[in-house]
N, C-alpha and C positions, 0 to 999 in steps of 0.2 A: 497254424492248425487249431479251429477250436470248434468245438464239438458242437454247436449248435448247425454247422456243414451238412452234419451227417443223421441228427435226429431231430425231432421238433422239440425243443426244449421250452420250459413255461415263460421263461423270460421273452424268448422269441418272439411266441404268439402274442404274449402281450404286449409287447414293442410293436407287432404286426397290426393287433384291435385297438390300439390307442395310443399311437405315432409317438409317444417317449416310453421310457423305463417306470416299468409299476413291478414294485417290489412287496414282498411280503414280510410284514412284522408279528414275531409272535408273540403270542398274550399267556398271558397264566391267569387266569382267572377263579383259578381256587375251585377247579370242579375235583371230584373226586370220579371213581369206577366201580360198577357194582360188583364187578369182580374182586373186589378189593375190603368194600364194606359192611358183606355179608350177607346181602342180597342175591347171588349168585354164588360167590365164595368167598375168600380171604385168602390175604397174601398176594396176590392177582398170577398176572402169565409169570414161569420160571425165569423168562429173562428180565422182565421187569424192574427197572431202578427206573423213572420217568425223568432224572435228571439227564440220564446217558440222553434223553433223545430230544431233548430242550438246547436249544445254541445259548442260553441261559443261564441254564441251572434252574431247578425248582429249590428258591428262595426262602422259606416259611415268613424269614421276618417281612418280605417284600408282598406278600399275599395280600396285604390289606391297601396296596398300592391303587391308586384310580384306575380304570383302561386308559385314558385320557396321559395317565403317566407313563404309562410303559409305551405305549405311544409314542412320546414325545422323545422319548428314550432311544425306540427304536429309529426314528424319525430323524435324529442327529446322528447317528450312525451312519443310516446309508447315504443320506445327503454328502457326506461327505466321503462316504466312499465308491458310492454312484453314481451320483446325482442325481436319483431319482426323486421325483417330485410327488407323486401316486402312488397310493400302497393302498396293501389289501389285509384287513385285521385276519390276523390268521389265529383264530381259537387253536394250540396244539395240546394243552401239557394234561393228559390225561381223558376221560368222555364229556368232551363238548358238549351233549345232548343231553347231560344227568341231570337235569333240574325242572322242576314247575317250568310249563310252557309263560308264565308272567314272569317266570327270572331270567330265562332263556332272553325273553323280547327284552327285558329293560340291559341284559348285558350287549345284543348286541346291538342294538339303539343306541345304545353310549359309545361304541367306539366307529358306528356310523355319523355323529354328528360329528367326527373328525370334518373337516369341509375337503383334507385333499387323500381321505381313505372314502376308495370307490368301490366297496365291495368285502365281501366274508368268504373263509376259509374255515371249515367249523372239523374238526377231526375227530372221529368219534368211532365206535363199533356196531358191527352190523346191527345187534339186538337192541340199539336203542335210540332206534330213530321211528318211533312211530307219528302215526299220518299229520299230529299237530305237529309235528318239528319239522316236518318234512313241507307241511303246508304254510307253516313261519317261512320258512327259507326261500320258497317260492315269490311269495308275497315280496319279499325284498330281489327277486330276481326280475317281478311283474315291473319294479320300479326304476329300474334299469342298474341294478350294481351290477357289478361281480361276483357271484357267488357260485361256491363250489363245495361241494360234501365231500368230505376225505372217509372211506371206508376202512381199516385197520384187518382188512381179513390178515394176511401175513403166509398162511397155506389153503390149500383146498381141499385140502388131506383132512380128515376129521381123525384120523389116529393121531397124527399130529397133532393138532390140536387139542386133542384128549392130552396128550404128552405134556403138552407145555401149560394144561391147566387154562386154558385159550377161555373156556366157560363159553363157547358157543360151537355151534358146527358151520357146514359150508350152506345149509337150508337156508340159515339165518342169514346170510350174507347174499343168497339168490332174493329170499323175499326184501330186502333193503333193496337191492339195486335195480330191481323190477319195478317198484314203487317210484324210488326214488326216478328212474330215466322215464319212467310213464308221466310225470308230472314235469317233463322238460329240465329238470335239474344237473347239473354236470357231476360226473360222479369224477373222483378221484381213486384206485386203490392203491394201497400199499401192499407189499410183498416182500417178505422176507427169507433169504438165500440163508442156506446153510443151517436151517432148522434141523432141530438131532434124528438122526434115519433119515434124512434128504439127502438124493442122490438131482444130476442134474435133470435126468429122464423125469422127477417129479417137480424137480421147477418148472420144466417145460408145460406138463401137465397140467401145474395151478393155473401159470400165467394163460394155458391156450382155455380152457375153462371160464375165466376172466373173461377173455376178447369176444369168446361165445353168448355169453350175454350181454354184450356189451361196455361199454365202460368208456369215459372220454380222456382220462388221466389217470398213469401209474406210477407208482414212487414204487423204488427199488431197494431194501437196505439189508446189510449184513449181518447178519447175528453175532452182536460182540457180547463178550464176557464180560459182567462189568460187577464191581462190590453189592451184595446186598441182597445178592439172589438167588434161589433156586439153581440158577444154572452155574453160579460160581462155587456152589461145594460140587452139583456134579464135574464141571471142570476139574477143580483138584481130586477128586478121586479118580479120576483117568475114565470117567464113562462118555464125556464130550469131548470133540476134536474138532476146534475151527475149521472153517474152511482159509486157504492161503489165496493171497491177496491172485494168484495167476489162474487160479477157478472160478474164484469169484469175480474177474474180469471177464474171462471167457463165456462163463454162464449171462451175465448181463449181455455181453457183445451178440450171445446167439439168442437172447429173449428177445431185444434190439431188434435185430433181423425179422424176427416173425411176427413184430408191432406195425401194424396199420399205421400208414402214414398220416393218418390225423387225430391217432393219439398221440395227446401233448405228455411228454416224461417232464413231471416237477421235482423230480430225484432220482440220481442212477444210482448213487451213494451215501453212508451217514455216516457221523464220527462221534467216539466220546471223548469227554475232555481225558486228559492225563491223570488225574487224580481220582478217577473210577473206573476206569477201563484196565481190565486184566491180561484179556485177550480174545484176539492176535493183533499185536502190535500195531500193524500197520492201519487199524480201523483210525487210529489218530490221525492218518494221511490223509485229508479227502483229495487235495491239489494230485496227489502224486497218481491216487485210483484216478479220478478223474482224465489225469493225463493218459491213462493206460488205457483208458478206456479209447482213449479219443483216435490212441496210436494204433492201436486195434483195428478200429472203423478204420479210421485212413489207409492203413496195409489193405485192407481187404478191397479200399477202392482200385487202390495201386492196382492189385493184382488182376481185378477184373478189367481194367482198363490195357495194362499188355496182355492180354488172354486176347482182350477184342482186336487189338493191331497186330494176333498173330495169324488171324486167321484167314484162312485162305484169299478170300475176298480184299481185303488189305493188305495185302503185301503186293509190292510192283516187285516185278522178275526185269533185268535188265541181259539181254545178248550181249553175248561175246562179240 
């Protein structure tokens, strides 16, 4: 049983466009968020700790690292855990796009001269990708990489967003992806389950909102609780309540269902390490979501499959 069966998974497609395994490495490149440096706000979104969402950790001593090293870093990893030969620099750990359009080009030109990384992964928020970043990224697309913009909306909800100190609304994330899909670029979004006052009738909502304009890729992730944040004093004073791991499967399983079959999921799930994640528990499982998820999809084929050989037309009637 494994879940690439039942959805188009990014791995897939790219094993499908470039006949082995192309994996993604990620970088920390020492960008910051204007949400963060006063620019927009400070403090950034409530649930924000950026190591929870690094497979990493955001490092400080490690900041002044080459790309070239983290690279090389990530690069023995999946070799040997893969075998993947091909990767794709994936900018994650906080807004990709905060910088001088000349520092932008020199960082990702440096982890373009890798000779066997074929492309960029740049993650960033809607409100700051204007048309030079947007017209960088192409230019490396014109050239044949890989490239793909990862969006960071998370709800469509703009009270929510308001809530969680998000420092944008859902305008800001129409005009990005407008721009962005008008210039041929692959959008990516993320979205996040279990935002405080989200009910599943408003996942459904963000994500159908999403697929209405468009979009070539969505990442899926949980809202965990993790040290450091906004959302871990509300936690303990009892004003937030995770979502449990059999909502949070089910919600993904029926977002699943109403995704177009040629959007690529680069994420159904995320995790934090043990040593910042408060809660719920289970966000440290991904294997075990993952599995759930995948058991999910399979039941659901099971059943429409006997539903099909029960119907009248398929059944043989045999005389006495």
């Amino acid at each position: 049983m494994n879940l690439s069966q039942y959805v188009n998974t990014f791995g897939q497609a790219m094993l499908a466009r470039y006949g082995e395994r192309v994996h993604k490495i990620a970088i920390d490149a020492g960008f910051t968020c204007p949400n963060r440096d006063g620019t927009i706000g400070r403090g950034g979104c409530t649930f924000c700790n950026n190591v929870s969402f690094s497979p990493n950790g955001r490092q400080p001593i490690k900041l002044n690292r080459q790309i070239a090293d983290q690279i090389e870093s990530g690069r023995q990893v999946l070799r040997k855990r893969t075998g993947a030969n091909k990767y794709i620099a994936y900018f994650q750990a906080y807004t990709n796009t905060y910088a001088d359009i000349c520092e932008l080009t020199r960082l990702y030109d440096e982890a373009l001269k890798e000779p066997d990384v074929i492309g960029l992964d740049v993650g960033t928020r809607p409100d700051c990708v204007p048309d030079k970043v947007l017209d960088l990224l192409v230019g490396y697309q014109d050239k044949g990489y890989e490239v793909w913009l990862e969006l960071g909306l998370q709800s469509a909800h703009d009270e929510t967003l308001k809530h969680v100190n998000r420092g944008h609304g859902f305008a800001a994330y129409e005009e990005a992806i407008v721009k962005a899909r008008s210039r041929g670029l692959k959008v990516c979004t993320h979205l996040i389950l279990g935002l405080p006052g989200e009910s599943t009738e408003q996942h459904i909502t963000s994500h159908q909102r999403v697929l209405d304009l468009g979009v070539d890729g969505l990442k899926f992730h949980p809202l965990h609780v993790v040290k450091g944040t906004q959302l871990a004093n509300e936690w303990r004073r009892g004003e937030y309540q995770p979502m449990t791991m059999d909502d949070y499967v089910s919600d993904v399983v029926e977002l699943i269902n109403r995704t177009p079959d040629d959007v690529i999921f680069h994420r159904l799930t995320g995790t934090a390490a043990t040593n910042v994640l408060l809660a719920p528990e289970w966000c440290s499982k991904k294997w075990q979501v993952l599995n759930s998820i995948t058991a999910a999809l399979a039941e659901q084929v099971r059943q429409v499959e006997v539903s099909d050989l029960l119907k009248p037309d398929n059944l043989v009637f045999s005389a006495a």
